[in-house]
N, C-alpha and C positions, 0 to 999 in steps of 0.2 A: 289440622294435625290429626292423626288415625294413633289409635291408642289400642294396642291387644289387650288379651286376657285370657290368661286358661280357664275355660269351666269344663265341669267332669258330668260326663253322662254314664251310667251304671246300667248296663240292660241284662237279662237274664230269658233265658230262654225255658218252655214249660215244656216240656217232653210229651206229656198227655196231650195237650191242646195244638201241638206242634206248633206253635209260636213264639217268635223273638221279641222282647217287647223292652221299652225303660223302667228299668227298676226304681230309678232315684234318678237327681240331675241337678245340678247348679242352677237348669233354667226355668227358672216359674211358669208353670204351664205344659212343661211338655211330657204327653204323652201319645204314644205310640208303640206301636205291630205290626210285625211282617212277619211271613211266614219263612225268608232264609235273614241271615244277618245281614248281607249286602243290600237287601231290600230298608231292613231296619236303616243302617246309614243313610240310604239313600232318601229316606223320609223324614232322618231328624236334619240331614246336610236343607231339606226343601224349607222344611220349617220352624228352625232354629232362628235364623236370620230376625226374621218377622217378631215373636216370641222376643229376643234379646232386646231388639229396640221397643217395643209393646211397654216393655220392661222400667228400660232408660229412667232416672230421674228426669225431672223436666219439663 
């Protein structure tokens, strides 16, 4: 049986260092940066997965 879940990822971007980055996140452990936000997605969609089950009780 598959069982969803919303978790909330919070990124903020630094103007100076020109980078997108997580600010905060439901998911233990993740952090990351890219330099446009579609990058950003693209790296927490790669390594979210991994991180959630890491996670898992059990």
């Amino acid at each position: 049986m598959s069982t969803q879940a919303t978790l909330a990822v919070n990124v903020s971007h630094d103007s100076q260092e020109h980078v997108w980055f997580v600010l905060s996140s439901d998911i233990p452990g993740l952090n990351a940066e890219a330099e446009t936000l579609d990058e950003l997605v693209a790296v927490i969609s790669d390594v979210a997965p991994d991180l959630i089950a890491a996670n898992l009780p059990g």
